[in-house]
NUVOTOR-278284 format. One line per 3 residues: number of its first residue (from 1); their letters; for each residue x, y, z of C-alpha. Coordinates in steps of 0.1 Angstrom, whole numbers. Layout:
<sites>
NUM) A) X/Y/Z; ...
</sites>
This chain:
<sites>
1) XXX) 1083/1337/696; 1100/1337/731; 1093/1371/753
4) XXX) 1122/1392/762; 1140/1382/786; 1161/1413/802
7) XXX) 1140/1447/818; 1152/1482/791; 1151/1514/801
10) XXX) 1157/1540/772; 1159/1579/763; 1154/1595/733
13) XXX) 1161/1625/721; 1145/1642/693; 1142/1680/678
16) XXX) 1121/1700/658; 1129/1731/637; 1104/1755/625
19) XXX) 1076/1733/633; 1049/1727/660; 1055/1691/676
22) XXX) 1026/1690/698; 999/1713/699; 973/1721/725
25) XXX) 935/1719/713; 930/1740/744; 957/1762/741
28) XXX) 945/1772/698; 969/1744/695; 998/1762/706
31) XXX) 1027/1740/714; 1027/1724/749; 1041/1743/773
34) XXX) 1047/1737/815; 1037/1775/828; 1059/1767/861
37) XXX) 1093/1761/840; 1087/1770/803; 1100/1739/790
40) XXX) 1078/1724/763; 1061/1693/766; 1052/1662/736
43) XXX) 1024/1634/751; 1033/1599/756; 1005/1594/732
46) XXX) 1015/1618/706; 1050/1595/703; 1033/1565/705
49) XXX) 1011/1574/676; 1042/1582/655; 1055/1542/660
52) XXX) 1019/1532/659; 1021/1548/623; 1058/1536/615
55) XXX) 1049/1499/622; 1013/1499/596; 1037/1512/569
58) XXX) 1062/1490/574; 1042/1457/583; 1013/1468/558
61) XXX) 990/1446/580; 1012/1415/578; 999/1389/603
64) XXX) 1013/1395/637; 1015/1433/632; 980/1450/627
67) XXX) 976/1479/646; 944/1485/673; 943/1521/676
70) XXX) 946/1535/645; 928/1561/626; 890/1560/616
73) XXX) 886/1524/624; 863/1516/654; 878/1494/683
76) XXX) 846/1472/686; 853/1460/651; 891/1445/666
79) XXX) 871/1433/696; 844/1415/679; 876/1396/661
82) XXX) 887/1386/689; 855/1375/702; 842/1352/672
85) XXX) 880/1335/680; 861/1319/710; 831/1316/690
88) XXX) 805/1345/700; 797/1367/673; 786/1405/672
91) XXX) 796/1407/707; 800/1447/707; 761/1449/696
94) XXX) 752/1429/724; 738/1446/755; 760/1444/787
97) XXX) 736/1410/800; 735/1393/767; 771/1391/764
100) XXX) 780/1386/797; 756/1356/797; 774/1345/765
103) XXX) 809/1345/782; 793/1327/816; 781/1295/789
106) XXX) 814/1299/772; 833/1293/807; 807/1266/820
109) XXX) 820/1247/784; 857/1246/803; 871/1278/783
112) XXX) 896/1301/796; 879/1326/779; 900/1354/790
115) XXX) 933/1338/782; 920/1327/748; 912/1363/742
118) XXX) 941/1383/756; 962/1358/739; 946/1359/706
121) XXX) 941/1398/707; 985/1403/715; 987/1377/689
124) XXX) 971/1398/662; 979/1434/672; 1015/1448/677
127) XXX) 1006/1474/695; 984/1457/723; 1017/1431/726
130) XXX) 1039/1466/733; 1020/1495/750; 988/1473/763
133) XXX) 950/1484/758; 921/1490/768; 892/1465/752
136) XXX) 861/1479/757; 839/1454/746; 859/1428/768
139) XXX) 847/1450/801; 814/1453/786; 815/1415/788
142) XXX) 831/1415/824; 864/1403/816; 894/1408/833
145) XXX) 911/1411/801; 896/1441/789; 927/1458/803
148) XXX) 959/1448/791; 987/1464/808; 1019/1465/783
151) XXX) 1053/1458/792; 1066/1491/769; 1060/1529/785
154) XXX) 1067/1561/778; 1064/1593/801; 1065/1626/785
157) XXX) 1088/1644/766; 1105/1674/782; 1121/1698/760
160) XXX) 1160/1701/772; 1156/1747/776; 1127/1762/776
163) XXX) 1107/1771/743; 1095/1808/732; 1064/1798/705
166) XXX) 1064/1823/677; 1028/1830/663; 1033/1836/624
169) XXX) 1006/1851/606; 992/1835/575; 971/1850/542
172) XXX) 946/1823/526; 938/1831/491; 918/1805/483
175) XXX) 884/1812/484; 856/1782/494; 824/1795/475
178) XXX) 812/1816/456; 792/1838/483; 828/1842/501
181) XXX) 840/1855/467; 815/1882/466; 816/1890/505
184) XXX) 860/1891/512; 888/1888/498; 922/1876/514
187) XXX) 913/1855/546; 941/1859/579; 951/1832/594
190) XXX) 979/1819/623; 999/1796/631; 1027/1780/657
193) XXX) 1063/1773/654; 1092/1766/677; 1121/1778/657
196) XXX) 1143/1755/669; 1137/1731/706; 1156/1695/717
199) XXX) 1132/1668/738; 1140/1642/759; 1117/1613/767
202) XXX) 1122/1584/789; 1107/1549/785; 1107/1518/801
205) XXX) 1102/1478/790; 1093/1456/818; 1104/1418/811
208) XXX) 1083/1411/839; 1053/1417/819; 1063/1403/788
211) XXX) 1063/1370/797; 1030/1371/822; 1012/1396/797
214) XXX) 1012/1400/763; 1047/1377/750; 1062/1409/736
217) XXX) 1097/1390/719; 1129/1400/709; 1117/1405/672
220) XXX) 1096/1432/686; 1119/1448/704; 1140/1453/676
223) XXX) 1108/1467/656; 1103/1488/685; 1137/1504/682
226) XXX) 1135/1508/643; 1102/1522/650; 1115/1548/676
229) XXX) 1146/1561/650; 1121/1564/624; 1091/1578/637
232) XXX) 1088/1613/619; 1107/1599/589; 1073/1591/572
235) XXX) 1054/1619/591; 1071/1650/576; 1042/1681/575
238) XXX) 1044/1718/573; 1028/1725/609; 1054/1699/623
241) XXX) 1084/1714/608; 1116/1696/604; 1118/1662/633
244) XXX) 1144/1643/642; 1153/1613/666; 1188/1625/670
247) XXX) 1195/1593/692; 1183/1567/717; 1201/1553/743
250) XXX) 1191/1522/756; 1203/1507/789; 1201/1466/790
253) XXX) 1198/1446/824; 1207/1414/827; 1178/1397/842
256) XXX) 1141/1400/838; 1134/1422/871; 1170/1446/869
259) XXX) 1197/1454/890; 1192/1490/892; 1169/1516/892
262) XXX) 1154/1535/866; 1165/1567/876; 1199/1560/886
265) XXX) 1206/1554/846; 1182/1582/838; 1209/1605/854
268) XXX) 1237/1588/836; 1225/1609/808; 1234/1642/806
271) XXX) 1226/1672/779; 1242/1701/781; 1253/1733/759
274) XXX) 1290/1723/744; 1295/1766/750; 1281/1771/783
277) XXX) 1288/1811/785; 1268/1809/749; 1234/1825/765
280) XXX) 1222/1833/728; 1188/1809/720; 1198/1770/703
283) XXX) 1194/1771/668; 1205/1730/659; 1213/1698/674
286) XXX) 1252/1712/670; 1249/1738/698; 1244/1707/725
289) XXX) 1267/1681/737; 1249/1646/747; 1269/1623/767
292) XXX) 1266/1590/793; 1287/1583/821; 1291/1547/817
295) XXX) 1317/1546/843; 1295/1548/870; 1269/1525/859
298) XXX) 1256/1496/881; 1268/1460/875; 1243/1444/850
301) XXX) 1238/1473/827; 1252/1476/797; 1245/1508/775
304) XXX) 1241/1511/738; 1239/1544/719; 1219/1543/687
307) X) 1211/1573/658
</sites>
């Protein structure tokens, strides 16, 4: 597959209602919160986990589409794949010397052993080909291509006002043992909700680094955007509440390195209250007005709205 060919930049926007999209394990998992403005904050890598997730349901492991990070399944065990490609095996239980003295015979044969592994390991793993990685087993072995930089970023997500958290108090019935029978009763418990809050991240696909990098192709791209509509569509839970991707809007260059820059479309987007004397808290995706000023955009960008 041929690697994309124009540079993105994209914003989504995305809600949650009666739910917690981001919690702080420093915080008792309150939601994320900027004490200088009180708008709430989601992680890049929260978001990323939620496509990470959307692509393994979809693909179900289909060649071309594993996933690397993923959930209770060590990264050496991806690495060591990638290493018995070039023909060393058990290369994560090696020590630092032994490997590295593998990789040095490996090179003296003629092999490009870190193109042959990068290649192999974007090959095999969606998610290395999109965000990038870091290969630990690769540095262990002194190889530059331990770290992949991916052409697809995300910054974090801002919320558009800022957030009031609501601590609810919860009543646990359920009793674990039978010595917690005969000691309490009803156990108290907490939790945190935003009634209602609208997000906006920014992200950015570099073309550039597509076709030097990791070959990240068109069919991608479009799995990328399917993956970024759906993304809490098969990650529904109480603490989360109800999510949405109301929309992403994705602006297109016409070459690889862009005619414009990234924050000059950035502001082409604006959100705003469609009542602006309406002071009373936003209680749905209704109370705001999203639009892009596609007049002023630079020549060579063409905008699409999808959700």
């Amino acid at each position: 597959m041929e690697p994309i060919k124009n540079r993105y930049e994209f914003v989504i926007l995305f809600d949650v209602e009666n739910g917690n999209p981001n919690g702080d394990p420093d915080a008792g998992n309150m939601p994320r919160v900027d004490p200088e403005t009180g708008l709430g904050l989601v992680t890049d890598v929260c978001l990323k986990r939620k496509i990470r997730n959307y692509v393994e349901t979809v693909k179900e492991n289909e060649a071309g589409y594993r996933i690397y990070v993923k959930d209770g399944v060590p990264l050496n065990r991806s690495d060591n794949e990638g290493f018995c490609y070039i023909g060393i095996e058990n290369a994560a239980a090696m020590k630092p010397d032994d490997l590295k003295k593998k990789v040095k015979a490996k090179k003296e044969e003629g092999a490009d052993v870190d193109c042959k592994i990068r290649d192999w390991m974007c090959a095999n793993f969606f998610d290395i080909r999109t965000f990038g990685a870091v290969m630990t087993t690769m540095v262990k072995g002194a190889l530059n291509c331990g770290q992949v930089r991916g052409p697809v970023q995300l910054g974090f997500a801002r919320s558009v006002e800022p957030i009031v958290p609501q601590e609810v108090t919860i009543t646990r019935v359920a009793i674990t043992t039978e010595a917690d029978a005969e000691k309490k009763g009803t156990e108290m418990g907490r939790k945190y909700i935003l009634p209602y809050g609208l997000y906006r991240c920014e992200g950015y696909i570099s073309a550039n680094l597509a076709r030097k990098t990791t070959g990240f192709s068109e069919e991608d791209l479009s799995l990328l955007w399917e993956a970024i509509l759906n993304m809490f569509e098969h990650d529904h839970s109480a603490a989360r509440g109800k999510m949405a991707v109301r929309e992403l809007i994705v602006f297109k260059h016409d070459s690889e390195l862009g005619c414009a820059p990234a924050w000059k479309l950035f502001d082409a987007v604006k959100v705003g209250r469609k009542d602006p004397d309406n002071t009373a808290p936003a209680r749905s995706y209704q109370d705001y007005t999203v639009s892009v000023d596609e007049d002023s955009l630079p020549d060579g960008i063409t905008c699409q709205r999808m959700g």
